[in-house]
C-alpha positions as CSV (number, residue, x, y, z in Angstrom):
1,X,72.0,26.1,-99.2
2,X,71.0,24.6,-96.0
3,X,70.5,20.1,-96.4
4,X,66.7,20.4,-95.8
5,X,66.5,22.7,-98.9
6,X,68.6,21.2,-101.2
7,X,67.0,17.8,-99.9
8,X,63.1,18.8,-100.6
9,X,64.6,20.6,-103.9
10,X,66.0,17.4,-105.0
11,X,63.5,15.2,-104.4
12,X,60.8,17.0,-106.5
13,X,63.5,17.1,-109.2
14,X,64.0,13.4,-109.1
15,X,60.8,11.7,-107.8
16,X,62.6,10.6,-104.8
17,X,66.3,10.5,-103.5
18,X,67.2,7.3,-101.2
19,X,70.4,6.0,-99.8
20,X,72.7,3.8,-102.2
21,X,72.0,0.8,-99.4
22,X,68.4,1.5,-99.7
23,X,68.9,1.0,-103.3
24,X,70.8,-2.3,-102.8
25,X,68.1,-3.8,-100.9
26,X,65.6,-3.0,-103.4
27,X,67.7,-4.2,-106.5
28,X,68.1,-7.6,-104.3
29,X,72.1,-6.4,-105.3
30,X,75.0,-5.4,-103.3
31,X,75.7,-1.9,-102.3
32,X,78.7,-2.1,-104.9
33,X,76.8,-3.1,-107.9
34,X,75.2,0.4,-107.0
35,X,78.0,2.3,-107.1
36,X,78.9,0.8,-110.5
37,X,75.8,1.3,-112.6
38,X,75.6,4.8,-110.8
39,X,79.2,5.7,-112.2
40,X,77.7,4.2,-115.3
41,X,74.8,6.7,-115.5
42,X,72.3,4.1,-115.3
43,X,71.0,5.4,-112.2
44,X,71.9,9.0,-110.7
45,X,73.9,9.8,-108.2
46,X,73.3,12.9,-106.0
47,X,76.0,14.5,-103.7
48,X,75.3,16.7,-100.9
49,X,76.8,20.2,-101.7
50,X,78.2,20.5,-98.0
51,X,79.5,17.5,-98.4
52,X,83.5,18.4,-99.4
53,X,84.8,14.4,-99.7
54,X,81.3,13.0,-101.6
55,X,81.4,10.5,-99.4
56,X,77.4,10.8,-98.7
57,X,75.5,10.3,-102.1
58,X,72.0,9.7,-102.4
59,X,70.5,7.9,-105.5
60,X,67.2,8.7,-107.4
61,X,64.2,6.5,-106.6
62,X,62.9,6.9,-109.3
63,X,65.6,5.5,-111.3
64,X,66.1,2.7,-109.3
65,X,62.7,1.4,-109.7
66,X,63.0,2.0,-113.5
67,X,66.0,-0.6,-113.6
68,X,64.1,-3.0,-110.9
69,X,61.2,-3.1,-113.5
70,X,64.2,-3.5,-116.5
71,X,66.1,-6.7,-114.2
72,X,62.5,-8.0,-113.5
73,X,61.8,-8.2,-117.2
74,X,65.0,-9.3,-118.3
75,X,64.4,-12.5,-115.9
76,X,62.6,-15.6,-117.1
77,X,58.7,-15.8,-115.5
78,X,59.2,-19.1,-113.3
79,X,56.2,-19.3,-110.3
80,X,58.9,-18.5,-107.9
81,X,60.1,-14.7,-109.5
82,X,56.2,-14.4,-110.2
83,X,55.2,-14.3,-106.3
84,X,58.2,-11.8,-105.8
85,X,57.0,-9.6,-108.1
86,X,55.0,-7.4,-105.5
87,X,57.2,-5.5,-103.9
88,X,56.5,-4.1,-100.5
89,X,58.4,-0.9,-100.3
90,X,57.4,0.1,-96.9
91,X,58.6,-2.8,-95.5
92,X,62.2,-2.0,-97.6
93,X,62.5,1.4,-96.7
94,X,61.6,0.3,-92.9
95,X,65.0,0.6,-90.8
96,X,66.8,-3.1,-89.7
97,X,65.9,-2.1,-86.0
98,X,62.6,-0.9,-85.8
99,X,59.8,-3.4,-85.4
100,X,56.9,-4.3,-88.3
101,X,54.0,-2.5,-88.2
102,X,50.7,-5.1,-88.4
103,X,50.3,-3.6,-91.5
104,X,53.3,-4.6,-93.5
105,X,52.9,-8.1,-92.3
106,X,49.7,-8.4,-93.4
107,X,49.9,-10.5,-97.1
């Protein structure tokens, strides 16, 4: 099965596949923290099939915004953690490198 496939295949499956970094930056977390509650089943983990060492894995979006939702409610409501509660994916899932659109600067 050819990566394009078993990507689009995937990501109906799931509602979403993104990179365990990508899922770092949204958790606020490190990139470790990941791999632990992956391992722990608390988010999934998807491996490439081509992919012989699993070094490239790819985590479900879906899940991670479940436990973003879970940490957000386990935190006490302060007015700080309140205007952080709007999340502006686009602006996440934007690359280091490129530049901001007018759009996702726009509060």
């Amino acid at each position: 099965m050819k990566f394009s496939e078993w990507f689009k295949s995937k990501w109906i499956e799931t509602g979403g596949l993104i990179t365990q970094s990508t899922a770092a930056r949204i958790l606020e977390t490190s990139d470790e923290y990941i791999r632990q509650i992956s391992s722990k089943g608390e988010i999934k983990k998807y491996y490439v099939p081509e992919n012989k060492n699993k070094k490239l894995a790819y985590v479900s979006l879906q899940d991670v915004i479940k436990k973003e939702q879970e940490m957000r409610s386990k935190k006490p409501r302060t007015q700080k953690n309140a205007k952080q509660e709007h999340v502006n994916f686009s602006a996440i899932l934007t690359p280091k490198t490129a530049k901001p659109s007018p759009e996702t600067t726009k509060n």
